[in-house]
C-alpha positions as CSV (number, residue, x, y, z in Angstrom):
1,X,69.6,38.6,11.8
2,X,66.5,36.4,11.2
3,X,65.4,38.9,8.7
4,X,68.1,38.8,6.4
5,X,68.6,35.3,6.5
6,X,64.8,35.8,5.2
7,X,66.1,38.2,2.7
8,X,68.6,35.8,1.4
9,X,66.6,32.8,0.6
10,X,64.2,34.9,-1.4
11,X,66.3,36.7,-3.4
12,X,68.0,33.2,-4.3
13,X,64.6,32.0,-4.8
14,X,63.7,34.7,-7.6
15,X,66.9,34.5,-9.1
16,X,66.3,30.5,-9.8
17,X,62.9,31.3,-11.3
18,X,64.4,34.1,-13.1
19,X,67.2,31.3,-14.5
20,X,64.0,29.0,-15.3
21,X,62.4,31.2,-17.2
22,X,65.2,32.9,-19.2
23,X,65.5,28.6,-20.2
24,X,61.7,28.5,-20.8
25,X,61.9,31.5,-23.2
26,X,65.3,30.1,-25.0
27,X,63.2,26.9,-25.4
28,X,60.3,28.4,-26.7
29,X,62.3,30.1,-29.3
30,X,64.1,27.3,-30.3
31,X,61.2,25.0,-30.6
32,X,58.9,27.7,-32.5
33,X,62.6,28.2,-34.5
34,X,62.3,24.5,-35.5
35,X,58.7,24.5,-35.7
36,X,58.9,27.5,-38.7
37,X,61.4,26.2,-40.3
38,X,59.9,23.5,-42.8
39,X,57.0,26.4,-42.8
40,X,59.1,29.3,-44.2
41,X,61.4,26.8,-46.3
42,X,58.0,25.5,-47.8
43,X,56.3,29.3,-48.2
44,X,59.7,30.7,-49.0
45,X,58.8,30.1,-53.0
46,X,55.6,30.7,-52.6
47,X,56.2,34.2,-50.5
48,X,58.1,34.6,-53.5
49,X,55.5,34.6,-56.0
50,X,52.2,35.5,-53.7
51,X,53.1,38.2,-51.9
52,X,52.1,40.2,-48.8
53,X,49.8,37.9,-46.9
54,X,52.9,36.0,-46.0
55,X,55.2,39.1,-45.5
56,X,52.8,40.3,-42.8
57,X,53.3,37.3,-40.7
58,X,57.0,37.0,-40.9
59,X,56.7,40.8,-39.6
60,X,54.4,40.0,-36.9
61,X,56.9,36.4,-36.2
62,X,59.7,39.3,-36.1
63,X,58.0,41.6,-33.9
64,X,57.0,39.2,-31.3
65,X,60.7,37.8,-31.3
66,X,61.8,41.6,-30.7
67,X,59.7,41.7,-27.6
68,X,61.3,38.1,-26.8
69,X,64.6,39.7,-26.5
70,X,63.7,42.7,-25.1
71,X,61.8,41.1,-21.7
72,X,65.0,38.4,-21.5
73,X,67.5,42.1,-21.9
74,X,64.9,44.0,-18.9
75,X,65.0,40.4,-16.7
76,X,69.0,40.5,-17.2
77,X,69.0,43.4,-15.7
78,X,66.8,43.1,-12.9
79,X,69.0,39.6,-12.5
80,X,72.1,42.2,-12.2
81,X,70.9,44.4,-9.9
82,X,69.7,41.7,-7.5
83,X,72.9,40.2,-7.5
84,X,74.3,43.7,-6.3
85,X,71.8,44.0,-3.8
86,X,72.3,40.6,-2.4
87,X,76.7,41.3,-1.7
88,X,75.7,44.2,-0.6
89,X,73.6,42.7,1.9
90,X,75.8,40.0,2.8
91,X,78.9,42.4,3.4
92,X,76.2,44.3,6.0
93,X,75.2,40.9,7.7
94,X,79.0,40.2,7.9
95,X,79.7,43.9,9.5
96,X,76.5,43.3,12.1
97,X,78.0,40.2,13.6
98,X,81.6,41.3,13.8
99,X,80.0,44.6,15.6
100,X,78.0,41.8,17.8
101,X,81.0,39.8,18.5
102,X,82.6,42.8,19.9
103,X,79.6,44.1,21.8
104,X,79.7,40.9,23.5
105,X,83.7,41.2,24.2
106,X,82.7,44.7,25.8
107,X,79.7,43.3,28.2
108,X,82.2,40.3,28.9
109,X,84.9,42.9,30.1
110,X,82.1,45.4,31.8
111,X,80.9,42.7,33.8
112,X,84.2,41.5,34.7
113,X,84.7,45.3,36.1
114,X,81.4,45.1,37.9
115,X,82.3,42.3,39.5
116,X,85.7,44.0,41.2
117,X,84.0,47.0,41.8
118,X,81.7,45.3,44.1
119,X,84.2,43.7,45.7
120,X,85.7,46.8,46.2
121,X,82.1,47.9,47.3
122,X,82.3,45.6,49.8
123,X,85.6,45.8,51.4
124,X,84.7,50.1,51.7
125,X,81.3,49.3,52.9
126,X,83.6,47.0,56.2
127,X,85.2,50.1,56.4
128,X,83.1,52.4,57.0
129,X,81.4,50.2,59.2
130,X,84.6,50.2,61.2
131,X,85.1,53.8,61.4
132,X,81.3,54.4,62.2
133,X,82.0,52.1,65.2
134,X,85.7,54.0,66.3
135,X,83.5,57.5,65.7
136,X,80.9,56.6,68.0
137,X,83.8,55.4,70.8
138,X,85.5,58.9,69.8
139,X,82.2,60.7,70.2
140,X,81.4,59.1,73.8
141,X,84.9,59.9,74.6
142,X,84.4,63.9,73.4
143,X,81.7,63.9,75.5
144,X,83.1,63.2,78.6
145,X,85.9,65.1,77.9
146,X,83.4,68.3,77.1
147,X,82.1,67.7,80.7
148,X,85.5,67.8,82.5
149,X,86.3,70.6,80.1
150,X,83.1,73.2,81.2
151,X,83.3,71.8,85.0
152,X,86.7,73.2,84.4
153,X,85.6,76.2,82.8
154,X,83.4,77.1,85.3
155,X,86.0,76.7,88.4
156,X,88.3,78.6,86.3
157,X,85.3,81.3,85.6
158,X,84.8,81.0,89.3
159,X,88.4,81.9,90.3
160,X,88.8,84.6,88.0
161,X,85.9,86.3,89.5
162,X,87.4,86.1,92.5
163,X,90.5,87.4,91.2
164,X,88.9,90.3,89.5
165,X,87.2,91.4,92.7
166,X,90.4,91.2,94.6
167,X,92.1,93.2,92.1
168,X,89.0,95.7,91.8
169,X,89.5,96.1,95.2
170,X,93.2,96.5,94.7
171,X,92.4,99.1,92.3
172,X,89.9,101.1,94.1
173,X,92.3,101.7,96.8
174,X,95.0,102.7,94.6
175,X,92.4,105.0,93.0
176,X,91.7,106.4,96.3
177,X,95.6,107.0,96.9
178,X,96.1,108.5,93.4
179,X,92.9,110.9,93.8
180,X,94.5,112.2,97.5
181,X,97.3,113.0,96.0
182,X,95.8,114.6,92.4
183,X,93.6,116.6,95.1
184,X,96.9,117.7,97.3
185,X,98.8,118.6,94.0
186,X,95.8,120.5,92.9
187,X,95.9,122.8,96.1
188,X,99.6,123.0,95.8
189,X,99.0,124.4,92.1
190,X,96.2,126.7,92.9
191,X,98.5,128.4,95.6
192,X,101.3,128.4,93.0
193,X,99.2,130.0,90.7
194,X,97.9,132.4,93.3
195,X,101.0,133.8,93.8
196,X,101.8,133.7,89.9
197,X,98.8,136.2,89.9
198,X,100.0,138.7,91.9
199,X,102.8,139.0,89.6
200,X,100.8,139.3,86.4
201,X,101.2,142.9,84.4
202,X,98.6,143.5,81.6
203,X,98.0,139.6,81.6
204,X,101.3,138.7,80.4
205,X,103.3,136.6,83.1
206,X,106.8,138.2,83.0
207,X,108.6,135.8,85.6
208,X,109.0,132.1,84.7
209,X,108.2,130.0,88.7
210,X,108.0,126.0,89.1
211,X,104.5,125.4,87.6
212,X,104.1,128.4,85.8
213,X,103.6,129.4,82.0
214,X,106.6,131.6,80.8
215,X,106.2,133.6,77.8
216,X,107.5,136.5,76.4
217,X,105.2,139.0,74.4
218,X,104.2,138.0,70.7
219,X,105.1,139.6,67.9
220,X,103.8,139.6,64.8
221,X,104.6,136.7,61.6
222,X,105.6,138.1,58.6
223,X,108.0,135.1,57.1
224,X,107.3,131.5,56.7
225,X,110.3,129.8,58.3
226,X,109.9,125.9,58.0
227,X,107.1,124.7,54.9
228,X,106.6,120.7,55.9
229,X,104.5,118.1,53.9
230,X,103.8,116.3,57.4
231,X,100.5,114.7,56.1
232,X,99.0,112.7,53.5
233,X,95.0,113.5,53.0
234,X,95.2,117.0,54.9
235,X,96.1,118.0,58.4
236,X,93.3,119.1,60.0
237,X,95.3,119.6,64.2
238,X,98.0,121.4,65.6
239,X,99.1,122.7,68.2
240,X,102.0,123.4,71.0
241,X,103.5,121.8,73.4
242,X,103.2,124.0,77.1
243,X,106.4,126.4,77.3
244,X,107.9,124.5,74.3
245,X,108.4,125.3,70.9
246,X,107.7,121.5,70.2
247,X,104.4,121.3,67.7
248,X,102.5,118.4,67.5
249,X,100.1,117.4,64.6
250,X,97.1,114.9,63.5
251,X,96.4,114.1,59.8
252,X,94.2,111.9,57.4
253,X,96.8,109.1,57.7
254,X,95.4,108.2,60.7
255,X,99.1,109.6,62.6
256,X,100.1,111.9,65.4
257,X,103.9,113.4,64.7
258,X,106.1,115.7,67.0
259,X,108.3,118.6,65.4
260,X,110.7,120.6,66.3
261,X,110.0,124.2,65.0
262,X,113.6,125.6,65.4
263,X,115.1,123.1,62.6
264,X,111.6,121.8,60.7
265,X,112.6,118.0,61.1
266,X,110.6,115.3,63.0
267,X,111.1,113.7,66.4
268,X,108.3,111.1,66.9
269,X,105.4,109.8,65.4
270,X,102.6,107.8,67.3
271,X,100.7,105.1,65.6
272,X,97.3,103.5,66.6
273,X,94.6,105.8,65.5
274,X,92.1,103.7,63.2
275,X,90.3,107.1,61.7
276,X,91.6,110.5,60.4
277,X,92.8,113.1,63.2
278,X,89.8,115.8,63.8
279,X,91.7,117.3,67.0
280,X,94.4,117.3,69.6
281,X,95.0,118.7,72.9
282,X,97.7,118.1,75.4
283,X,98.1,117.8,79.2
284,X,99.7,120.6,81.2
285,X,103.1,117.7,82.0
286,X,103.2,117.5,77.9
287,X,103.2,113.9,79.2
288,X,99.4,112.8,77.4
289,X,98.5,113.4,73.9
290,X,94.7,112.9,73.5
291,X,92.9,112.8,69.6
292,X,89.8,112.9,68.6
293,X,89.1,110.4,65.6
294,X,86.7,110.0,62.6
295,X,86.6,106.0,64.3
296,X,84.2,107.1,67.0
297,X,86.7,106.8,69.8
298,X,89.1,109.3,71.3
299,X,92.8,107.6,71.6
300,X,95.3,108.6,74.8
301,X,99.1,108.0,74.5
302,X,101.9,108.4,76.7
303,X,104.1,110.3,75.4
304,X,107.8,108.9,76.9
305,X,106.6,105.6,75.8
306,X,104.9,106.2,72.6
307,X,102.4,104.0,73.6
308,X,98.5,103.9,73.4
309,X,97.4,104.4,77.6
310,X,93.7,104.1,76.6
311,X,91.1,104.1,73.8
312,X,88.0,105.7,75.2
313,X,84.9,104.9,73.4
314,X,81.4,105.5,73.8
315,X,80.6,108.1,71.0
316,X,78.5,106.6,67.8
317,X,79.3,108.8,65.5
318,X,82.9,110.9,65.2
319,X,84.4,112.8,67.7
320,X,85.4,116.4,66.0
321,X,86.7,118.2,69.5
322,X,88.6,117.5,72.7
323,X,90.0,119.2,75.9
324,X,91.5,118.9,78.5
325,X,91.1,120.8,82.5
326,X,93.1,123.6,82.7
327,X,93.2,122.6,86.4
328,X,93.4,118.9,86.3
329,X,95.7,116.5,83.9
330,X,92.3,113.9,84.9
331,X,89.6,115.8,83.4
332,X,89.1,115.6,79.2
333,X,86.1,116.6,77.3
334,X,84.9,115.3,73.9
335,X,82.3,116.0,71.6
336,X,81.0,114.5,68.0
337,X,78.3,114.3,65.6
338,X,76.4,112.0,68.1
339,X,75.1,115.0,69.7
340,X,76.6,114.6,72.7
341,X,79.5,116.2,74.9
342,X,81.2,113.5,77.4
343,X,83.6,114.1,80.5
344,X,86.2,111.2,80.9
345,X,88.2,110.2,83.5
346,X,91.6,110.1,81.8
347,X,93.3,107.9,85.2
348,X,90.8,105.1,85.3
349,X,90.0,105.3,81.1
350,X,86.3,106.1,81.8
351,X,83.3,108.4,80.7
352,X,82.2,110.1,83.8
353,X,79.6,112.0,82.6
354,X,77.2,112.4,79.4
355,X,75.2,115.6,78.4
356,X,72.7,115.5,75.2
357,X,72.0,118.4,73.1
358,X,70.3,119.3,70.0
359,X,72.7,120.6,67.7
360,X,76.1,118.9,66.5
361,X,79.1,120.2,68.2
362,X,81.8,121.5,66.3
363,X,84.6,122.8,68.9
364,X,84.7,122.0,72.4
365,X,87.0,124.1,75.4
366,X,87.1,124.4,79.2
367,X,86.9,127.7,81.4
368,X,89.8,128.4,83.6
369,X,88.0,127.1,86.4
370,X,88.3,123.2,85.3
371,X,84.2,122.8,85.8
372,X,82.9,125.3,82.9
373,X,83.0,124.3,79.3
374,X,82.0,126.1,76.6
375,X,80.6,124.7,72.9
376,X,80.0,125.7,69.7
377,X,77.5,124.1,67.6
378,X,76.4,123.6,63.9
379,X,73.3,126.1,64.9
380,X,75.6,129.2,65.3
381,X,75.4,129.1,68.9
382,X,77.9,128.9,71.4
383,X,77.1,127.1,75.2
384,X,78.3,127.6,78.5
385,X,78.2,124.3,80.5
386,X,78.4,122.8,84.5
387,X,80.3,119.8,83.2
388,X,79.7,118.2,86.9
389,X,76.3,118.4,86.6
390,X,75.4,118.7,83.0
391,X,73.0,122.3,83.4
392,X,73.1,124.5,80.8
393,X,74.4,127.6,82.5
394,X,74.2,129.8,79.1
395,X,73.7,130.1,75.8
396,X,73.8,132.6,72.9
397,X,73.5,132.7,69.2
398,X,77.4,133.5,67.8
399,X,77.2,133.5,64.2
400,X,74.4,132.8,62.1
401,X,76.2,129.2,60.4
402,X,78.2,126.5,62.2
403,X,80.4,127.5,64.8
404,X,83.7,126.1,63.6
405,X,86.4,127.2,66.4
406,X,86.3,128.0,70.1
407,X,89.7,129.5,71.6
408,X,90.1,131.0,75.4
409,X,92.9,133.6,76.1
410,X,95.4,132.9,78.2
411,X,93.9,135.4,81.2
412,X,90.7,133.2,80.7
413,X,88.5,136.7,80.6
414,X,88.0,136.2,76.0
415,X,86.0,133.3,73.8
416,X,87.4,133.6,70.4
417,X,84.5,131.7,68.0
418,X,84.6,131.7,64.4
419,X,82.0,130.6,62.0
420,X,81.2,129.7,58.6
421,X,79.6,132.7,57.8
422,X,83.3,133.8,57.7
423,X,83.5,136.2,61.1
424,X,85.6,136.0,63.8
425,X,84.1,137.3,67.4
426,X,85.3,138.0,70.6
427,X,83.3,136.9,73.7
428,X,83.9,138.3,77.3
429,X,83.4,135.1,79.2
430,X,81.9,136.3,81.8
431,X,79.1,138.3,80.5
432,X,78.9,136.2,77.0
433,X,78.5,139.9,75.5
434,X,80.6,140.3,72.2
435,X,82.9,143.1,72.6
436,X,84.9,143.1,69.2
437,X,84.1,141.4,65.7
438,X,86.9,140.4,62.8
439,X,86.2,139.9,59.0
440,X,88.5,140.2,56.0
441,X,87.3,140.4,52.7
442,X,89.3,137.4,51.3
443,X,88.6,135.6,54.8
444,X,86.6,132.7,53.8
445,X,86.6,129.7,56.4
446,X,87.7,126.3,54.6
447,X,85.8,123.6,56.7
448,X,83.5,122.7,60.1
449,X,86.4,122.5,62.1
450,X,88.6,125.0,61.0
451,X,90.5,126.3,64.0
452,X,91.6,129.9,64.6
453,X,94.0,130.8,67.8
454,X,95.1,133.6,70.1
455,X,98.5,134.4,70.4
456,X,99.9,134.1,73.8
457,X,99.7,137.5,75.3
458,X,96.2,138.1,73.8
459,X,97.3,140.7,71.6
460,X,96.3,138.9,68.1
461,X,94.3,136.6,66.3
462,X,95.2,134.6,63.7
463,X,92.9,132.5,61.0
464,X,93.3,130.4,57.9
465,X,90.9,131.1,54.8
466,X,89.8,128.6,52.1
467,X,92.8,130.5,49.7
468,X,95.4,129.2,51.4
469,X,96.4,132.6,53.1
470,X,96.5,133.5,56.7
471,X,95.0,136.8,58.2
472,X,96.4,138.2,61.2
473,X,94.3,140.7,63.8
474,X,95.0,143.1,66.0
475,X,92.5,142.7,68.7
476,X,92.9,146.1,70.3
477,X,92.4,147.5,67.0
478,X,90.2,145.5,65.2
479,X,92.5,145.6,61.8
480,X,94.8,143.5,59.7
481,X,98.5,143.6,60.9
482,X,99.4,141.1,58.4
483,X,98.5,138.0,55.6
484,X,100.7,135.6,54.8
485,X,100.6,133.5,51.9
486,X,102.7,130.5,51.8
487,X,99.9,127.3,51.4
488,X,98.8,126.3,48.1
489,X,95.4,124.4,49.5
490,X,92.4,125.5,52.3
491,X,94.4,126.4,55.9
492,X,92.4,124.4,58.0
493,X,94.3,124.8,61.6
494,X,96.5,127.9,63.2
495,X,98.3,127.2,67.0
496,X,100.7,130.0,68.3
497,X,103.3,128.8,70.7
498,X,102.4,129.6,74.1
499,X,106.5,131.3,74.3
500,X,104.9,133.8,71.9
501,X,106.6,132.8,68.5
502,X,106.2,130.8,66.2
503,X,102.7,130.6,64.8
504,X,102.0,127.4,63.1
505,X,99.4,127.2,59.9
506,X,98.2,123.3,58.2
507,X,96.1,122.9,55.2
508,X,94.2,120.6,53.2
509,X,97.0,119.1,52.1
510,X,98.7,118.0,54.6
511,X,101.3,121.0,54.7
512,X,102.4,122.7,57.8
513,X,104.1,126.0,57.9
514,X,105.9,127.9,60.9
515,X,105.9,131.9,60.7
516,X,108.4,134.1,62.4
């Protein structure tokens, strides 16, 4: 501000000594006007009559007065533009202040604010200070509390142990019961079935006895009755209830479903499986379904209830195969791409046993004597097992890819295996000698655990191919009786009803057909 008031007083200053001068000059001209005057009136005859010497100087006079105007005309100018520069000045001196008056409005009002807002500052800052001082009260108070809280704990951890031991003892008597009587039901069974044998005619039971397996002879499918989409994502179980026509199947949606054959529509579905179905077996009572799951874990239901009885885990990888004792409802064995085979104890939900192998396991079923199981593995061989003790009682090389089924006959005396090198081959179990091979030509098996059956009086195999047709066999021949073609997609699973009709066929897609 300083500086223009500067500004100001010089420009005022040159414009007075402009003003002086332009006077000065106006003077001059005047007084060297009246000072030339008597001179030209007194030459202005003799100019007249003498000539050029006096012409010269009024020229030069003329000239000089010509520059006269010219510096006043360049000084009027320079007066002008002053002038301009000076408002202009003066209108920016008066915009500065008015912006400084406001300025100082705005740091009147800012520091009006900054006084509230430490006012405010300082009332928050009491607070805080207050609820520092109720959080450590709070906190002493929490930690007292937390005190009573884990001597509590630990009395409460104290009498549940004791609980638990009482009720483990409980439970181990009860166990104890429950085994005395499995053991006396077992004797009562094996004398049942003792006499059961004596009536057996070419190993077809023809009489139907409390506890035994009625069935009539099978006869060969030729026309697809019932065609259900049971499924979604492929359905890769089946099989029959004991002396029922009832079929039950497991499937990609993670579901277990009971049919009836006889009119195609649905009874019951069981929910709680957390992975895709890989395969099923049922006990002897049809009272237990047990699955084997893509989850790791193998999953027990009761089937009045429709309830989950156990989950038994212990696998790490999936479980592709399970079975249960032909002698005891107690005894189920699983195996899955862990590469191991593990015996469960299906009345107190436990593993009872573990045996380790080198090969995957495909298929999985027990001997008729409830203690030998047999295998079959992704190395083509098939195993013979003490499931008690875990020796290997056998072993031989079955196909030469994955073993992909395993099937006993009902008289316990054949192994059906097949393989992914598309053959079908009939074991005698007690020698492990093969005594009859099946191939087809359009026989081509879908999948690792595609399952092929035996009909009920032993008289036929049957197997799915990756076509969607169905080959039947004639074991005492060693030909093709029949093919059906009904599926669309790979037949992954075939189960004949232990009454001897009807066969039961799933594929790929989730569709299951019954054949008469």
């Amino acid at each position: 501000m300083a500086t223009l008031q500067f500004r100001s007083n010089d420009e005022e200053v040159a414009i007075n000594a402009i003003k002086q001068a332009l006077k000065s000059l106006r003077k001059r001209h005047l007084a060297e006007e009246g000072a030339h005057t008597p001179a030209i009136t007194s030459i202005s005859r003799p100019l007249i009559y003498q000539g050029s010497e006096w012409k010269e100087k009024a020229e030069k006079l003329e000239l000089e007065l010509q520059q006269c105007y010219k510096a006043q005309s360049r000084l009027s100018e320079q007066l002008v533009v002053e002038v301009a520069e000076g408002r202009a000045a003066k209108a920016l001196i008066q915009e500065k202040e008015t912006a400084v008056a406001n300025l100082e409005k705005e740091v009147t009002q800012l520091s009006d604010e900054c006084s509230e807002l430490k006012n405010l500052l300082d009332e928050k800052t009491r607070g805080v200070e207050l609820l520092t001082s109720e959080n450590q009260e709070l906190k002493s108070q929490l930690e007292e509390l937390s005190t009573k809280a884990k001597n509590a704990e630990a009395e409460n951890r104290m009498l549940v142990d004791r609980w638990m031991l009482q009720k483990m003892q409980d439970a181990e008597r009860i166990n104890e019961a429950n085994a005395l009587y499995e053991d006396m039901l077992q004797q009562l069974k094996a004398s049942s079935i003792q006499q059961i044998a004596r009536q057996q005619v070419d190993g077809v039971v023809r009489q139907s006895e409390e506890g035994a397996e009625f069935f009539v002879e099978s006869t060969i499918p030729t026309t697809c009755k019932n065609r259900i989409h049971a499924h979604d994502g492929g359905c890769a179980s089946i099989l029959f209830e004991y002396n029922s026509s009832k079929l039950v199947t497991g499937g990609q949606d993670h579901s277990i479903k009971m049919w009836d054959t006889s009119t195609g529509s649905l009874n019951r579905t069981l929910y709680g499986c957390l992975g895709s179905v890989l395969d099923l077996t049922i006990t002897h009572d049809n009272k237990t379904i047990i699955a084997a799951s893509s989850s790791n874990n193998l999953y027990v239901w009761d089937v009045n209830s429709g309830r989950i009885r156990h989950t038994l885990t212990g696998h790490t990888d999936k479980v592709c195969a399970v079975d249960v004792s032909k002698v005891s409802n107690r005894q189920v064995v699983s195996a899955a791409y862990d590469r191991t085979i593990k015996a469960w104890d299906l009345q107190r939900g436990y593993c009872t046993n573990t045996i380790i192998f080198p090969s995957n396991c495909n298929a999985i079923c027990f001997g008729m004597d409830g203690r030998t199981i047999c295998s079959g593995h992704v190395d083509g061989n098939l195993r013979l097992w003490d499931i008690q003790t875990g020796k290997l009682l056998s072993e031989v090389a079955a196909h030469s890819l994955a073993v992909t089924s395993i099937s006993l006959s009902r008289n316990g005396n054949t192994i059906l295996t097949s393989g992914r090198d598309n053959v079908h081959n009939l074991f005698d179990m007690r020698t492990l000698e093969v005594y009859g091979t099946l191939r087809a030509s359009g026989n081509r098996v879908a999948s690792n655990w595609s399952r092929s059956c035996i009909s009920a009086d032993d008289s036929y195999v049957a197997a799915g191919s990756a076509d969607g047709s169905v080959h039947i066999w004639s074991i005492q021949k060693g030909d093709i009786v029949s093919t059906l073609k009904e599926h669309g997609s790979p037949v992954l699973c075939c189960a004949w009803s232990g009454l001897g009709k009807p066969l039961a066929t799933s594929d790929k897609n989730g569709v299951i057909c019954t054949w008469m």
